[in-house]
Jmol script that loads the backbone (N, CA, C; Angstrom):
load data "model"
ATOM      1  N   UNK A   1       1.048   9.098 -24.084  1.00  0.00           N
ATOM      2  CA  UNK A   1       0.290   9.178 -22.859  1.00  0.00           C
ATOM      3  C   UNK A   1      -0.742  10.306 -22.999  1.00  0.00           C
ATOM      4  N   UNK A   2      -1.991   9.840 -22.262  1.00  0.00           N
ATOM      5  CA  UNK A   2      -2.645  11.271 -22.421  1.00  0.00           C
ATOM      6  C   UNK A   2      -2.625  11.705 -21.322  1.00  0.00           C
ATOM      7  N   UNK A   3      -3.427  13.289 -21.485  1.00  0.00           N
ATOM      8  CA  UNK A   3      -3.664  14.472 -20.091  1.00  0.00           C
ATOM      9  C   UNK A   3      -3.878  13.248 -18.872  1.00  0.00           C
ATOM     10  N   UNK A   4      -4.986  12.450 -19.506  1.00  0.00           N
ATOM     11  CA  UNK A   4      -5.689  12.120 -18.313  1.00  0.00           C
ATOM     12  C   UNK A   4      -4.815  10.786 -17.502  1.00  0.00           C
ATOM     13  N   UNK A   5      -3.987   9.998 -18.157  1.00  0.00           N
ATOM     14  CA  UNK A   5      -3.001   9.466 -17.444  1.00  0.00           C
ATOM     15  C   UNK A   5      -1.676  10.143 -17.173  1.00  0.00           C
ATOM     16  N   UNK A   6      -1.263  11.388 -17.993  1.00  0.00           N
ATOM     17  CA  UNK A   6      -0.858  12.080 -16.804  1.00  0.00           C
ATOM     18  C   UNK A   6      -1.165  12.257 -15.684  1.00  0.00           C
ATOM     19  N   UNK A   7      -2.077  13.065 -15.540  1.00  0.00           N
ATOM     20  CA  UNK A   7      -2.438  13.226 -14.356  1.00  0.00           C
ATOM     21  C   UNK A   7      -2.962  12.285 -13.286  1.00  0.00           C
ATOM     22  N   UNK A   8      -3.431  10.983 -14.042  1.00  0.00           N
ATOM     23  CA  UNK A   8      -2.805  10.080 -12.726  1.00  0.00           C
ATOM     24  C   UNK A   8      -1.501   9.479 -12.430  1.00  0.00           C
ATOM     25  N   UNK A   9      -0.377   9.663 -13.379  1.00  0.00           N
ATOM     26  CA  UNK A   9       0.604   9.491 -12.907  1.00  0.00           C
ATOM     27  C   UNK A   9       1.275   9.913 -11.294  1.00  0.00           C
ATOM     28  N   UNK A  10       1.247  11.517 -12.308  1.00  0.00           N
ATOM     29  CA  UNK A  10       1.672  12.464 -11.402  1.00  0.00           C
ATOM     30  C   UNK A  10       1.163  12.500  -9.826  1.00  0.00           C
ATOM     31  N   UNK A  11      -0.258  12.315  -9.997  1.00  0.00           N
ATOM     32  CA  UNK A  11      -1.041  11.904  -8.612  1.00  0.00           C
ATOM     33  C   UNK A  11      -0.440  10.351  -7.967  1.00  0.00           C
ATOM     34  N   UNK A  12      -0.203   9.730  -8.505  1.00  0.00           N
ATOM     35  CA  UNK A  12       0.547   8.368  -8.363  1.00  0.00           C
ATOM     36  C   UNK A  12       1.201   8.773  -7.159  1.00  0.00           C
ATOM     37  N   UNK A  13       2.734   9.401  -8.172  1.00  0.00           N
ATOM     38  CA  UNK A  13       3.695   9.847  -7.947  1.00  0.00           C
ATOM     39  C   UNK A  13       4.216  10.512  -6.517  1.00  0.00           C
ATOM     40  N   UNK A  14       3.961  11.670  -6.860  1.00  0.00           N
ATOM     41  CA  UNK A  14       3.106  12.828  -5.709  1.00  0.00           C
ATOM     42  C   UNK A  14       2.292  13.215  -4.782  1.00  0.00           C
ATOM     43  N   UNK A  15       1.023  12.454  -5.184  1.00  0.00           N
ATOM     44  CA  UNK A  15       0.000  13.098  -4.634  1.00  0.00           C
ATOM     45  C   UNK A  15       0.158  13.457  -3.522  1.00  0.00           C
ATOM     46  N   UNK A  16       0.482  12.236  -2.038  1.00  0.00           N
ATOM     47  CA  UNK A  16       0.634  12.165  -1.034  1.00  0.00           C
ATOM     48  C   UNK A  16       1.269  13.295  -0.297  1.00  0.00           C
ATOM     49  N   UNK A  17       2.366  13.915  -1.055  1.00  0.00           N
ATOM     50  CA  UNK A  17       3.356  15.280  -0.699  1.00  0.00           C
ATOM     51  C   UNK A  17       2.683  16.339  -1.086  1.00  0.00           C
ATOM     52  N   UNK A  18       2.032  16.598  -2.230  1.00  0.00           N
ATOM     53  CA  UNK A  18       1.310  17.569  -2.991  1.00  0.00           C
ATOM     54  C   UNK A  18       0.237  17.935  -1.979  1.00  0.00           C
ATOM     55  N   UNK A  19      -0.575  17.134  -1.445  1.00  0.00           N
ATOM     56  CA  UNK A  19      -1.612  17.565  -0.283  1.00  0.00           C
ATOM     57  C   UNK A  19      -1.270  17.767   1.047  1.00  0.00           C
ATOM     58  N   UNK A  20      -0.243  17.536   1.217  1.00  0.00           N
ATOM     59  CA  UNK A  20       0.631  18.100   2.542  1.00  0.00           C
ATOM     60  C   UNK A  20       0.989  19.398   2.489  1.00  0.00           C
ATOM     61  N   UNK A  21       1.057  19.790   1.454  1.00  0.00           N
ATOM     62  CA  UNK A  21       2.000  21.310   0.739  1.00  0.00           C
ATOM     63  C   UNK A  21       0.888  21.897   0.501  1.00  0.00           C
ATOM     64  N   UNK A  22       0.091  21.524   0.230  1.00  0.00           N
ATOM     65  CA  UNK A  22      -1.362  22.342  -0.104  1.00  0.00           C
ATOM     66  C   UNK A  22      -1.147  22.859  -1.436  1.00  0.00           C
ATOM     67  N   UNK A  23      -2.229  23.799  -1.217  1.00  0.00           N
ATOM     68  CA  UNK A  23      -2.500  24.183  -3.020  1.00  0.00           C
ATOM     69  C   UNK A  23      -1.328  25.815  -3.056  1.00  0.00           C
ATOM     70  N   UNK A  24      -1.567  26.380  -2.190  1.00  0.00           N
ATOM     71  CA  UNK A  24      -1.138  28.161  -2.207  1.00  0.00           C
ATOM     72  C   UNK A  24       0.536  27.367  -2.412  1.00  0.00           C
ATOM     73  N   UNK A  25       1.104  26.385  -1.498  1.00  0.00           N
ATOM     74  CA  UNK A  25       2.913  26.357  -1.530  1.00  0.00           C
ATOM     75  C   UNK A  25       3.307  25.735  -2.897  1.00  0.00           C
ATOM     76  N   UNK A  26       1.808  24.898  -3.392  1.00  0.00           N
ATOM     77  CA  UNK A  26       2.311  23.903  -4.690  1.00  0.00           C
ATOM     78  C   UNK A  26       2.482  25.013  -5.874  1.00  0.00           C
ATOM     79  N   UNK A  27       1.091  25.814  -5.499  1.00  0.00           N
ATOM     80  CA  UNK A  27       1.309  27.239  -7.125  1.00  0.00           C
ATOM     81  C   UNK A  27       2.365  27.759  -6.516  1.00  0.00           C
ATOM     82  N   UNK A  28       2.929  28.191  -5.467  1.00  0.00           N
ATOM     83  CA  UNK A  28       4.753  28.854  -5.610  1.00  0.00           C
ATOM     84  C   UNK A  28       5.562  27.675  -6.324  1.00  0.00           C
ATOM     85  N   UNK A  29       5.290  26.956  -5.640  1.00  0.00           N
ATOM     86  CA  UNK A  29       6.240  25.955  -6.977  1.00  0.00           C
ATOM     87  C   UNK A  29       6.202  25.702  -8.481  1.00  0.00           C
ATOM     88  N   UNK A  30       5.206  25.885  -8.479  1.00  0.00           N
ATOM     89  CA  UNK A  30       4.461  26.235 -10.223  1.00  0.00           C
ATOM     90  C   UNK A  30       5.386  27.340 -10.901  1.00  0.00           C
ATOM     91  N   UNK A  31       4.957  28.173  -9.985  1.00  0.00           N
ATOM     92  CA  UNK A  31       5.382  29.811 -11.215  1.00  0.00           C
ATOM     93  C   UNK A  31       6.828  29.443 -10.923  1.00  0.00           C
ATOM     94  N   UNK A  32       7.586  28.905  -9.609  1.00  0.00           N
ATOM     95  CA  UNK A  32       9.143  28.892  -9.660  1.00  0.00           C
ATOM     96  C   UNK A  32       9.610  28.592 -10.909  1.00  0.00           C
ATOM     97  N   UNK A  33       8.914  27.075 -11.609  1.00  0.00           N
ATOM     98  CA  UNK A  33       9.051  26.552 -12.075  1.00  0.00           C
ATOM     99  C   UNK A  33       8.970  27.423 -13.481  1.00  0.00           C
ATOM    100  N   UNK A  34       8.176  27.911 -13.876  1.00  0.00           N
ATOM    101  CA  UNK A  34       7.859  28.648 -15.487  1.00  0.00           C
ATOM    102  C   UNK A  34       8.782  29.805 -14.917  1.00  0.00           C
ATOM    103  N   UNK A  35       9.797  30.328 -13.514  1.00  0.00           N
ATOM    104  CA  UNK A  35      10.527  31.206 -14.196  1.00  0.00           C
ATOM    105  C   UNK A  35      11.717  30.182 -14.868  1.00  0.00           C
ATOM    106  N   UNK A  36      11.972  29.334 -13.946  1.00  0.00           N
ATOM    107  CA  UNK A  36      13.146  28.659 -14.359  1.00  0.00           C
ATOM    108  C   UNK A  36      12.695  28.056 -15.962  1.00  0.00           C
ATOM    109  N   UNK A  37      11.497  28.008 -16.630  1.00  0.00           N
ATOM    110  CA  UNK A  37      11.538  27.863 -18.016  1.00  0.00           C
ATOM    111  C   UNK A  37      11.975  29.032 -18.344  1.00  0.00           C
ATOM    112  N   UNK A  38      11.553  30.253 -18.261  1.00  0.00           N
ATOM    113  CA  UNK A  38      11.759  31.465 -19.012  1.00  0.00           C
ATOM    114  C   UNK A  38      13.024  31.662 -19.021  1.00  0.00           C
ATOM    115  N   UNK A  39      14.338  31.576 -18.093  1.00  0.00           N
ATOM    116  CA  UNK A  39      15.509  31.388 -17.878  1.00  0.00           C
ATOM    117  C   UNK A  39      15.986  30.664 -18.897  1.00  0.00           C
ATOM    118  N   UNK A  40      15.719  29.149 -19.272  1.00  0.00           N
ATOM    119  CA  UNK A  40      16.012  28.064 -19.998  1.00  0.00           C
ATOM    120  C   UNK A  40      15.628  28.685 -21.624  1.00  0.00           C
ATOM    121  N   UNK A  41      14.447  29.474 -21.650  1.00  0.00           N
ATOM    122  CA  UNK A  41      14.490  29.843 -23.415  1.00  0.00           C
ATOM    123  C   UNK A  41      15.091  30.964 -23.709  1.00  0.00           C
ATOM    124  N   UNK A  42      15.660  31.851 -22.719  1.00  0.00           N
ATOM    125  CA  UNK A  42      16.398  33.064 -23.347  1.00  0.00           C
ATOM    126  C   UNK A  42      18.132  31.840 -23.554  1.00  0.00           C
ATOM    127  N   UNK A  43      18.277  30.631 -23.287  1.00  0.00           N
ATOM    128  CA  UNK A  43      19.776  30.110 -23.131  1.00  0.00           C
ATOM    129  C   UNK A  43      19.254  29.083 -24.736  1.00  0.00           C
ATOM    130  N   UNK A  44      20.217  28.855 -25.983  1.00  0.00           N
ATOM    131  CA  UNK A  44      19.811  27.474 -26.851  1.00  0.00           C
ATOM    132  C   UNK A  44      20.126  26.232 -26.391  1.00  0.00           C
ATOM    133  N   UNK A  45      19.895  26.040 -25.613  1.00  0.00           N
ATOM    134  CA  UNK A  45      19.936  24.428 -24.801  1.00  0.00           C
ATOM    135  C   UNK A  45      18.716  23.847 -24.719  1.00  0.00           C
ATOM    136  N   UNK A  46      18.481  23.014 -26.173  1.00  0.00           N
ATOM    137  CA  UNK A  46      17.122  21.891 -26.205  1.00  0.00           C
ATOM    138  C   UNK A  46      16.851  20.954 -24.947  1.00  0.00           C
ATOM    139  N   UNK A  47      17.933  20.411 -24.570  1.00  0.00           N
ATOM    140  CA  UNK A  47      18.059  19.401 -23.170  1.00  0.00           C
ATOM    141  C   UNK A  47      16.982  20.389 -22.202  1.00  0.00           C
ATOM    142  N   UNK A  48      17.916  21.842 -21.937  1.00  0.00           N
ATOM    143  CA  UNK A  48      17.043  22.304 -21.119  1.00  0.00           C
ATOM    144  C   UNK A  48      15.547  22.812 -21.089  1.00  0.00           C
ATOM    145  N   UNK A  49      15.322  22.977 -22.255  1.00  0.00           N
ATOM    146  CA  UNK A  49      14.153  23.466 -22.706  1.00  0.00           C
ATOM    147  C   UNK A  49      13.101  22.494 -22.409  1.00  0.00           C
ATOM    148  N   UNK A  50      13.206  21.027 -23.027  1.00  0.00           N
ATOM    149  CA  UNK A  50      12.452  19.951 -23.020  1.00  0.00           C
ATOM    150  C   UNK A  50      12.689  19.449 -21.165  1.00  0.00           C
ATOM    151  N   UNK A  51      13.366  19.737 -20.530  1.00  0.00           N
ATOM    152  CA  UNK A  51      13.487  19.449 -18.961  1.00  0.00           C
ATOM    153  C   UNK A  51      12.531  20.416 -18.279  1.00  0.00           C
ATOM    154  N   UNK A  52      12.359  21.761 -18.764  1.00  0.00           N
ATOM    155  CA  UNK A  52      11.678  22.820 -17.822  1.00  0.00           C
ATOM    156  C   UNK A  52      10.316  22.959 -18.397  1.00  0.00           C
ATOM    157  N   UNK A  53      10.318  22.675 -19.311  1.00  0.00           N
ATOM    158  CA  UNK A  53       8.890  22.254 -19.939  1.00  0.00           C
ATOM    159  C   UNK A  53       8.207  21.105 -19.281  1.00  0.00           C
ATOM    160  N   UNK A  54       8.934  20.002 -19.154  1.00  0.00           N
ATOM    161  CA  UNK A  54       8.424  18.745 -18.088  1.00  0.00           C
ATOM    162  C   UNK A  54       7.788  19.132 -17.205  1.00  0.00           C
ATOM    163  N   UNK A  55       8.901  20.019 -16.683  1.00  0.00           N
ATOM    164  CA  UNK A  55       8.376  20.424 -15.211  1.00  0.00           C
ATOM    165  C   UNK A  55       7.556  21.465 -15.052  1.00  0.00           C
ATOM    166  N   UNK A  56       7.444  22.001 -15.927  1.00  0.00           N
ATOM    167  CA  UNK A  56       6.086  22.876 -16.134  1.00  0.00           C
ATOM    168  C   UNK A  56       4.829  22.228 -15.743  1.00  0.00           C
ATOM    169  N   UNK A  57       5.025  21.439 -16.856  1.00  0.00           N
ATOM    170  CA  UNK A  57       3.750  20.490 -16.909  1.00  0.00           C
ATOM    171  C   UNK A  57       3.687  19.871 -15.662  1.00  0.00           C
ATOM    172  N   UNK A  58       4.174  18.914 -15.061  1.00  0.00           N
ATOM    173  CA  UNK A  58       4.319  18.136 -14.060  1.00  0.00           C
ATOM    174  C   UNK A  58       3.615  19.093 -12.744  1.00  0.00           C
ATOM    175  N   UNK A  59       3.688  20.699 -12.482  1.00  0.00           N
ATOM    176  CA  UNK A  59       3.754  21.283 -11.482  1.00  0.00           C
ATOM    177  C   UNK A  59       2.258  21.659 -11.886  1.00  0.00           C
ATOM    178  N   UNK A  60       1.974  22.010 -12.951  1.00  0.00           N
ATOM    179  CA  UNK A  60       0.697  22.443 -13.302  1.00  0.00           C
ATOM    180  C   UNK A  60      -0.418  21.172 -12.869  1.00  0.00           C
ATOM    181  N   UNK A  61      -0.088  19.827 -13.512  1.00  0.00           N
ATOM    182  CA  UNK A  61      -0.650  18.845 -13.399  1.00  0.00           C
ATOM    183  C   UNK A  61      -0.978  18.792 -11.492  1.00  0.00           C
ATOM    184  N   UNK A  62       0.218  18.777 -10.278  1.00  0.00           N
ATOM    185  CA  UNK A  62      -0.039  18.649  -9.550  1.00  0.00           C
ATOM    186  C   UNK A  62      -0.688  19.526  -8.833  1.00  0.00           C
ATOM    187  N   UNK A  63      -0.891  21.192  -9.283  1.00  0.00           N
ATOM    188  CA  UNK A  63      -1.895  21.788  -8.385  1.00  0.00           C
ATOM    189  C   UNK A  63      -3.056  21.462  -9.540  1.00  0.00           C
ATOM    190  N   UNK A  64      -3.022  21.419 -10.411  1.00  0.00           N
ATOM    191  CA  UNK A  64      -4.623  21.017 -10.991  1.00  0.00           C
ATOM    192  C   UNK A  64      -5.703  20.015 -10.121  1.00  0.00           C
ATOM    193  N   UNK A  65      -4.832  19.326  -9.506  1.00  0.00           N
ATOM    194  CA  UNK A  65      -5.470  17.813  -9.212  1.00  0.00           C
ATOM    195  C   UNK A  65      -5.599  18.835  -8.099  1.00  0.00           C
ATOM    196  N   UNK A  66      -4.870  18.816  -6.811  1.00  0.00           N
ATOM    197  CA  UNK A  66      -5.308  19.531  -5.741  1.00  0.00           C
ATOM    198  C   UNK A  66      -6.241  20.330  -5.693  1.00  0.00           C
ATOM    199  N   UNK A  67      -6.352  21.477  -6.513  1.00  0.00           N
ATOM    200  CA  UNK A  67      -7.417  22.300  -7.315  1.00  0.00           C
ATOM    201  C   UNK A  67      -9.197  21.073  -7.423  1.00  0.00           C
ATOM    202  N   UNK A  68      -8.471  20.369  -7.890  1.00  0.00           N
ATOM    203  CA  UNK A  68      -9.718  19.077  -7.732  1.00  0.00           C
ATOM    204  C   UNK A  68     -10.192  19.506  -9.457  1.00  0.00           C
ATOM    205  N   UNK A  69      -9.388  20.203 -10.147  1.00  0.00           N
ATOM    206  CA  UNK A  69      -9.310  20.349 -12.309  1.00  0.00           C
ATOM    207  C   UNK A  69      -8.870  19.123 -12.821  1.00  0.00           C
ATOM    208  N   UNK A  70     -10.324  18.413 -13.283  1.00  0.00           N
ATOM    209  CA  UNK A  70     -10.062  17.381 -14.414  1.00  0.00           C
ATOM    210  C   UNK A  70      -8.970  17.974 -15.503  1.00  0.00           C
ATOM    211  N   UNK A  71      -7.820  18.019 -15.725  1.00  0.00           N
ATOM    212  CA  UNK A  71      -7.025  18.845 -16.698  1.00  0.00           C
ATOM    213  C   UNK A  71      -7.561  17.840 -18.551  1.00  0.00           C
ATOM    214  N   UNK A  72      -7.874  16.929 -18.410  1.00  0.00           N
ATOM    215  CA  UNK A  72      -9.029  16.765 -19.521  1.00  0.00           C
ATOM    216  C   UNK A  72      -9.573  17.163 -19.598  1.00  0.00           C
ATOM    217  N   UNK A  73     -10.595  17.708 -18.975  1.00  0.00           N
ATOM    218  CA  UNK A  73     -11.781  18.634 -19.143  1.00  0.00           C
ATOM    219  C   UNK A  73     -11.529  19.794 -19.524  1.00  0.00           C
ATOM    220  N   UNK A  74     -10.491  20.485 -18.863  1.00  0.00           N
ATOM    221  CA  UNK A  74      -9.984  21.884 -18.862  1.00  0.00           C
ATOM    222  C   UNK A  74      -9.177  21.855 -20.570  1.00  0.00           C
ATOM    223  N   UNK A  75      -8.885  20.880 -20.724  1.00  0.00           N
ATOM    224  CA  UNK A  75      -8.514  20.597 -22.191  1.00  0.00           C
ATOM    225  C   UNK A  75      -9.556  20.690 -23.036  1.00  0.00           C
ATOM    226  N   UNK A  76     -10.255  20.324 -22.795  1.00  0.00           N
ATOM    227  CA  UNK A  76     -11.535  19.933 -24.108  1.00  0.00           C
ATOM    228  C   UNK A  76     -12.614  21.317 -24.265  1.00  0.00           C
ATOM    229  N   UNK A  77     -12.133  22.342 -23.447  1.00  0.00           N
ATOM    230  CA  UNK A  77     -12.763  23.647 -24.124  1.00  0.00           C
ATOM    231  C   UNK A  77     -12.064  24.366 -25.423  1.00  0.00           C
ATOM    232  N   UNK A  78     -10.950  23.454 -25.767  1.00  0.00           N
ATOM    233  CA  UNK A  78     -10.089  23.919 -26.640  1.00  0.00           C
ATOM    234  C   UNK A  78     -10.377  23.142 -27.998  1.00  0.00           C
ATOM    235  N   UNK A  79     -10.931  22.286 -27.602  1.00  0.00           N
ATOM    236  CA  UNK A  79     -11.651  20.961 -28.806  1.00  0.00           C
ATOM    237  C   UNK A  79     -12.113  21.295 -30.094  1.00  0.00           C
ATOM    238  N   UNK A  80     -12.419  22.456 -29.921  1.00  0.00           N
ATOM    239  CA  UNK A  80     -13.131  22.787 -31.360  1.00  0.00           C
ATOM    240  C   UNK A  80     -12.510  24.182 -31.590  1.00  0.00           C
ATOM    241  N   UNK A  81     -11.055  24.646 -31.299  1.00  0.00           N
ATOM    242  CA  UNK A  81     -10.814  25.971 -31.391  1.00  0.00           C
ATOM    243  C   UNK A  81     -10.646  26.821 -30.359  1.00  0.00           C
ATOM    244  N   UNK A  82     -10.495  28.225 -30.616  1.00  0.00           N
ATOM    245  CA  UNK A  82     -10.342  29.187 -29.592  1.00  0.00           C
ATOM    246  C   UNK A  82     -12.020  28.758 -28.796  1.00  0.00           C
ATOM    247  N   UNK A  83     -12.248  29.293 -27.452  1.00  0.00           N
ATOM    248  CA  UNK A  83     -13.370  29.354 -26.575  1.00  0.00           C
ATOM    249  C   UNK A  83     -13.983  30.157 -27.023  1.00  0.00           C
ATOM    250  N   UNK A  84     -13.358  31.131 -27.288  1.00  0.00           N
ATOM    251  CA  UNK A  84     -14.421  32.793 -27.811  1.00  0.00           C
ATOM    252  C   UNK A  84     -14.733  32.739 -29.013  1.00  0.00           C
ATOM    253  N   UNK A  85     -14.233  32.639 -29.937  1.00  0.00           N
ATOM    254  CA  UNK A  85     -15.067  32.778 -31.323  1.00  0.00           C
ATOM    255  C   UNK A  85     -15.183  31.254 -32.123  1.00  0.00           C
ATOM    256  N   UNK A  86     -14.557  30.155 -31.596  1.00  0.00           N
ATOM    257  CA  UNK A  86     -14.999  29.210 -32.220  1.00  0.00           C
ATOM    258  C   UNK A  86     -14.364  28.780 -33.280  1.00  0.00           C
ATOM    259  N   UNK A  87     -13.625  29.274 -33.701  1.00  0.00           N
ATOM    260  CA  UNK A  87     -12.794  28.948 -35.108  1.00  0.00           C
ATOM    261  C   UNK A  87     -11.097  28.849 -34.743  1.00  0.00           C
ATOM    262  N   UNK A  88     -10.760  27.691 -35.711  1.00  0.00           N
ATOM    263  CA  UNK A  88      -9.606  27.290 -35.781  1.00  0.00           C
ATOM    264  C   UNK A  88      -9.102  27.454 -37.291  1.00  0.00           C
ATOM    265  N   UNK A  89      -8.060  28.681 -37.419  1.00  0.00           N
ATOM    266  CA  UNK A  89      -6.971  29.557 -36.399  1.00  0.00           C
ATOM    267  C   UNK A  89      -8.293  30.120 -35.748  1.00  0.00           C
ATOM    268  N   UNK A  90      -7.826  30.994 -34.550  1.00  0.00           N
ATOM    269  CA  UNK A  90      -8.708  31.644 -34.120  1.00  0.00           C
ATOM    270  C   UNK A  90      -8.968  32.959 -35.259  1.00  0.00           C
ATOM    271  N   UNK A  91     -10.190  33.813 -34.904  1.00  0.00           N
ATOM    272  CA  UNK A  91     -10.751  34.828 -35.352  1.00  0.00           C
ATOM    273  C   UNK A  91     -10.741  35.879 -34.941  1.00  0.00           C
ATOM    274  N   UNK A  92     -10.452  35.849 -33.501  1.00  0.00           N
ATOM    275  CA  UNK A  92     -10.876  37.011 -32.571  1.00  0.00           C
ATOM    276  C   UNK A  92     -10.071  38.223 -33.426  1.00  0.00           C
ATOM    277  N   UNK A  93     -10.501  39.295 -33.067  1.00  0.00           N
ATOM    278  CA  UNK A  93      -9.926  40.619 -33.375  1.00  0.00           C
ATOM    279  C   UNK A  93      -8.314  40.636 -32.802  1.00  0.00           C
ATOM    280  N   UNK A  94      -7.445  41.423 -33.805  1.00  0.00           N
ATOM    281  CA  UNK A  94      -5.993  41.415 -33.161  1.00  0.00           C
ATOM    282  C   UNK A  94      -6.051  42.468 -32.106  1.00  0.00           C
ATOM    283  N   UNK A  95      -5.184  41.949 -31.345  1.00  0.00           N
ATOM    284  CA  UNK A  95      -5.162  42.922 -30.095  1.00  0.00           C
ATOM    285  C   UNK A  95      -5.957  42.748 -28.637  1.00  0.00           C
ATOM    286  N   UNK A  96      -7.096  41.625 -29.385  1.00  0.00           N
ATOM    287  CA  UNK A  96      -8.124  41.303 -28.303  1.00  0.00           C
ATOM    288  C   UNK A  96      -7.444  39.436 -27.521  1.00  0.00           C
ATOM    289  N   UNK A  97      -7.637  39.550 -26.512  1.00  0.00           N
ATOM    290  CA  UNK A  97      -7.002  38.554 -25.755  1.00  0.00           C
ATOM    291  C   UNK A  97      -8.717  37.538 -25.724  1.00  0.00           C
ATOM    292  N   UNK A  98      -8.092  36.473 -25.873  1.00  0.00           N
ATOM    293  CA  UNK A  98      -9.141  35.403 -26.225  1.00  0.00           C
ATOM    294  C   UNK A  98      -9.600  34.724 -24.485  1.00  0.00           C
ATOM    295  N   UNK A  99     -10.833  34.915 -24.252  1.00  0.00           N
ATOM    296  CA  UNK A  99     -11.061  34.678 -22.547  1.00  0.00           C
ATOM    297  C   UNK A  99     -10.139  33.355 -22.913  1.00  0.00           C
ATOM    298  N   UNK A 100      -9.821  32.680 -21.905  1.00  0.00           N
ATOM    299  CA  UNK A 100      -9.184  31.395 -21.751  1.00  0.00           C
ATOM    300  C   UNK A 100      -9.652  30.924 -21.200  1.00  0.00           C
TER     301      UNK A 100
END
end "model"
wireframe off; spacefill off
backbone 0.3
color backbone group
């Protein structure tokens, strides 16, 4: 599947609840969500790992859309490498955080 039928899945899926909740209650559900990943990778449970990762994605996908973020698009600055210097591995200086 790609980004971009993800994200109409998920809009499928969701959407209808996702715009009721708005964007500010959907990102609390977002970060809930990446703590409950961070929880899941300090534990070795693949099941869980590949479950909170889903839902990573899945939560990201649904405020993206609300957001009104083609998450294809937002993908394809990555197309040719890091954003900042252009090269794949990246180049940037160590220590220096690559704009995103």
């Amino acid at each position: 599947m790609t980004i971009e039928q993800f994200q109409r899945v998920i809009q499928g899926t969701y959407g209808e609840r996702d715009a009721a909740r708005g964007l500010e209650r959907t990102f609390m559900w977002f970060v809930e969500e990446v703590g409950e990943l961070a929880r899941a990778l300090r534990e070795d449970d693949p099941e869980a790992h590949l479950e909170e990762f889903g839902d990573v994605l899945a939560w990201l996908t649904t405020t993206a859309t609300i957001a009104g973020v083609d998450l294809q698009q937002a993908a394809q600055r990555y197309a040719d490498g890091c954003p900042k210097c252009g090269k794949s591995p990246c180049e940037c200086p160590r220590g220096e955080i690559p704009t995103q």
